[in-house]
Every structure is written in structure tokens, then in C-alpha cells.
N, C-alpha and C positions, 0 to 999 in steps of 0.2 A: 339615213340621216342627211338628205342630199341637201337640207334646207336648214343644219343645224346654226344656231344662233343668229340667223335673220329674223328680221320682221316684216310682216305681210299684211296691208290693209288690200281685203277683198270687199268688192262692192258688190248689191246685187245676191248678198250669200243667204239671206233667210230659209232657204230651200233645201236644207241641211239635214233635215228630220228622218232619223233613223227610221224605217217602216214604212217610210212616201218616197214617192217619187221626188228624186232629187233634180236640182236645179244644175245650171253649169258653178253657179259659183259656191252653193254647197257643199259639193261634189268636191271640188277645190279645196274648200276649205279642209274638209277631212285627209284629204289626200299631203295637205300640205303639213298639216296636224301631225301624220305617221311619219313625215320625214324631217320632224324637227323643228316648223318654227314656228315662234309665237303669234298669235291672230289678232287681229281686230276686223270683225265682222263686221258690214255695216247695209243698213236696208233704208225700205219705209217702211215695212212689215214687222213693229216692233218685236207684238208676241211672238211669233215665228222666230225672227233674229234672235227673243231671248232663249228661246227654246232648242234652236242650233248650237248657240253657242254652251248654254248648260251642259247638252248631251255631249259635248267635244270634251269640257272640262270633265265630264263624267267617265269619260274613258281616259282620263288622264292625263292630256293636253292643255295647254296652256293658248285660252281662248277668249275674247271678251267681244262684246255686241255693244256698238253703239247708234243712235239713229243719224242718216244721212238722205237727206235729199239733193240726189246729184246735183239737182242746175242751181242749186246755193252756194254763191264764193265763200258767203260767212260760215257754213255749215261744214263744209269741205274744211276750211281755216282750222276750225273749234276741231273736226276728226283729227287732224294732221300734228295739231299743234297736240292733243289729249292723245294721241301715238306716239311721240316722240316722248313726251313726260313719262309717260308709261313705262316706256322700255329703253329711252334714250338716244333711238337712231329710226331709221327706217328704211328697207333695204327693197321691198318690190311692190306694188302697186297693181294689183288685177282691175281694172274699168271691168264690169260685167252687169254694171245693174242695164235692163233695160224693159222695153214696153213694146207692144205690137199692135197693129191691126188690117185690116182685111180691105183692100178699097185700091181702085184704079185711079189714075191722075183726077177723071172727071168727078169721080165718087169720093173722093178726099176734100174733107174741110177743112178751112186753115186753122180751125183748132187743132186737129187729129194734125195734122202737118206739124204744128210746132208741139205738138207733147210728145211725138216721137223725137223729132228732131233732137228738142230740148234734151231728154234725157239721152239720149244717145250720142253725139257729136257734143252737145255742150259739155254735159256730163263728163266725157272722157276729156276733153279741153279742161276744162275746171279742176280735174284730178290731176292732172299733170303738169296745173301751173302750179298748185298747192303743193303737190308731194315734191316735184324737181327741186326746190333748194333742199328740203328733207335728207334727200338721195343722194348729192351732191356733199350736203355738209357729214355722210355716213362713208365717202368717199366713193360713193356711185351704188349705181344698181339697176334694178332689172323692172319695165314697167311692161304688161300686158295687155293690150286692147283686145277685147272680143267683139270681132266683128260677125262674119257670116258669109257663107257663098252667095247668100245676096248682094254683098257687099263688090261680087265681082260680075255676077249676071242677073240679067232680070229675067221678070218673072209675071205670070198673067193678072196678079195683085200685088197688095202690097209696096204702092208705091212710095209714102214716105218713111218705109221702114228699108228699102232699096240706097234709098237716097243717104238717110242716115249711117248706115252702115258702110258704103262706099266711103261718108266721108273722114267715118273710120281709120278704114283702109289708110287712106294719102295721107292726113294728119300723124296717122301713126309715123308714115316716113319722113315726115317732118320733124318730128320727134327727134327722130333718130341721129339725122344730121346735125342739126342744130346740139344736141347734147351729148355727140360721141366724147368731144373730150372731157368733157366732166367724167367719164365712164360709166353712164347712163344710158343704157340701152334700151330698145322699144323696137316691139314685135308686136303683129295683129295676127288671131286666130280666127278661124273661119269654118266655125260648124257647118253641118249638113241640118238636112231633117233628122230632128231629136226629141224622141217623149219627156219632155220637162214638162214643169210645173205649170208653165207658162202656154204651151205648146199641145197637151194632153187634152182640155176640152176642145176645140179646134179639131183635132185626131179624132177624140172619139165622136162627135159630131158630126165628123164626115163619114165614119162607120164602114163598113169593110171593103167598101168600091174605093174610098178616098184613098186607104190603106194600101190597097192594089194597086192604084195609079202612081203612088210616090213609088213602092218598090221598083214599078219597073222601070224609073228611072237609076235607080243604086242597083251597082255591080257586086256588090257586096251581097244584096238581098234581102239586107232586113234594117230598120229604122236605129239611127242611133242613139245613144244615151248619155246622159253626164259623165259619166265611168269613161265611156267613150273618150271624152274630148280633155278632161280634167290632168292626166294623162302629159299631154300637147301644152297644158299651160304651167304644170311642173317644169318641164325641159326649157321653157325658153326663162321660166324665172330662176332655174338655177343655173350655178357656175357652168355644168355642162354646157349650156350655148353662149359662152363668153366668148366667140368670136360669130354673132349670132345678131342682127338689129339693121332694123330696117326690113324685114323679112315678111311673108305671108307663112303661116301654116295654114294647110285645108285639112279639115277633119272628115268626111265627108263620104265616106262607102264611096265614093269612084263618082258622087255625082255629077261633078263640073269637066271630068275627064272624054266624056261623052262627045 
């Protein structure tokens, strides 16, 4: 019960579904579910969302789904504000919703540039202006940015999902400084290659040579999963990492070690 009597709005959690392949912030969600504290799920994938979150309350936790679209101040406002009513305080904040695509600087359009951007950097910006009085008025707490080993090296594609993620990274430790003395901490997490929901057509579409060529960059040897990283974003939102902010975790089989 490392998470008993907190409250947790995770973003990005639709990917929850007992039987599929889970998402990072599903994965989270359940994880945070067995140790105690109450949810507020939130997506744009409503059915999904609702169907996460039923299957949580169906195992006996205490879980609710509501819709968000990250790069909405007003939307963010109405979760945050319908979080605290709910439960009265709000104690950590997982950023995880996000988006991807495939494309080199030249092969990137400014639309593809700003719907990554947007949901990713604005996103975690948005969540963090919204929840910090939240956090503050609960007497602090603990916010998680999921960024990505992109987030620290680049890579042969993917470049406004690089870019996003990086800005991740540094905003997180903005965060951090800026609201240590409230006792509001902020930490960025940084998967590797992972079969999510997200990530799995991508996988399987590159089919067993794609497979091959990511292993032999992980020391570890094999791809990793939500279970994997979910893990990583327990530790830094609970008490255990109370001297713990401004930080990088990498998740990663050893990729960026290389």
C-alpha cells in the first residue's frame, strides 16, 4: 500500500484492458490501483477509458475515467477541478498521454510537428500548471513526466517526437526547481523500446528483421513492456523517492548505455 490514501490523475491511461496489450499509463494505472490509491483515468479513447477503468473498479479499486484532451487549458481545469471535488485533494499527477510518428526533419509537416508537440510538451506544461495549486493546496506531491530515451538521443526518424520529448526532459527540471518548496516534486521517466499499444503496429510491421535490429541494440535482449516501466513511475510518485526531483529515470534494457 505504498500509495495508500493518495490521489492519482493519470493521463494517456485508456490502455488498461485486462487481455491486450497494455499501454504505459494502464499499466500504471493498475499498478497504482494494488497499492492503494484512488484514480482518475483520463484519455481521448473514451470507450477504452471506460472500459479500464470498470475493469479496475471490477477488481475492487477505486477508479474513475474521465475525458481529456491534453493541449486543453479548459479541459485540464474541468479534470482537476472534477479531482479534487471527487476526493478532496490531489497528491500525483502522471503526464503520459502521447502520440507518434515516423518522419525525418525534411519528411515532417508542420502539422505532424505541432500534433506531436502539442500533445506532448504542451500537454505535460498544461497538466502541471493545472494540477500544481492542486498539489500545493494537498501540501505537495509528486508529478511524473514520461518522456523517453529519445528524449536524450536521437535517432534515424522521428523527429518531432525527439524534439517533444527532449522538451520533456528540461521542463520537467523546471518544474522541479521552481516548486521544490511547495514540496512538489517532478521527475521525467524514459522508456526504451516497448510493445505498447501505441508501438505494436509499428513492431509488427517491421516483422522479424525490424525485431532483430532493435535487439541488438538492448543489452538486455528482448523489447520491453508496460509492466516494465510502470514499475519506475510507482517509485518516483511515491514517498520512497521523497528526496527524489529534478531526476531522469531510463527504463531501457541498457539501450542508451551503449
Amino acid at each position: 500500500m505504498r500509495l495508500a490514501g493518495k490521489v492519482a490523475i493519470i493521463t494517456g491511461a485508456a490502455g488498461g484492458i485486462p487481455g491486450e496489450v497494455m499501454g504505459f499509463g494502464g499499466a500504471t494505472a493498475w499498478l497504482f490501483a494494488r497499492e492503494g490509491a484512488k484514480l482518475v483515468l483520463t484519455d481521448i479513447a473514451d470507450e477504452r477509458g471506460e472500459a479500464t477503468a470498470e475493469a479496475i473498479r471490477g477488481a475492487g479499486f477505486d477508479a474513475r475515467y474521465l475525458h481529456l484532451d491534453v493541449t486543453s487549458a479548459d479541459n485540464w481545469r474541468q479534470v482537476v477541478d472534477e479531482t479534487v471535488r471527487a476526493h478532496g485533494q490531489l497528491n500525483i499527477l502522471v503526464n503520459n498521454a502521447g502520440n507518434a510518428t515516423i518522419s525525418t526533419v525534411e519528411e515532417t509537416t508542420d502539422d505532424e510537428w505541432n500534433g506531436i508537440l502539442d500533445v506532448h510538451a504542451k500537454g505535460a506544461f498544461l497538466g502541471c500548471r493545472h494540477a500544481i495549486p492542486a498539489l500545493r493546496a494537498a501540501g505537495g506531491g509528486s508529478i511524473v513526466n514520461v518522456s523517453s530515451v529519445y528524449g536524450i538521443i536521437g535517432s534515424q526518424t522521428s523527429a518531432p517526437y525527439h524534439a517533444a520529448k527532449g522538451a520533456i526532459r528540461t521542463f520537467t527540471k523546471a518544474v522541479a526547481i521552481q516548486y521544490a518548496a511547495d514540496k512538489i516534486r517532478a521527475n521525467s521517466v524514459h522508456p526504451g523500446i516497448a510493445v505498447t499499444p501505441m508501438t505494436k503496429p509499428a513492431l509488427d510491421e517491421g516483422g522479424d528483421a525490424a525485431a532483430a535490429a532493435s535487439l541488438d541494440n538492448i543489452p538486455l535482449g528482448r523489447l520491453g513492456a508496460a509492466d516494465d516501466i510502470a514499475p519506475g513511475i510507482l517509485y518516483l510518485a511515491s514517498d520512497e523517492s521523497a528526496y527524489v526531483t529534478g531526476a531522469e529515470l531510463v527504463i531501457d534494457g541498457g539501450l542508451i548505455a551503449r
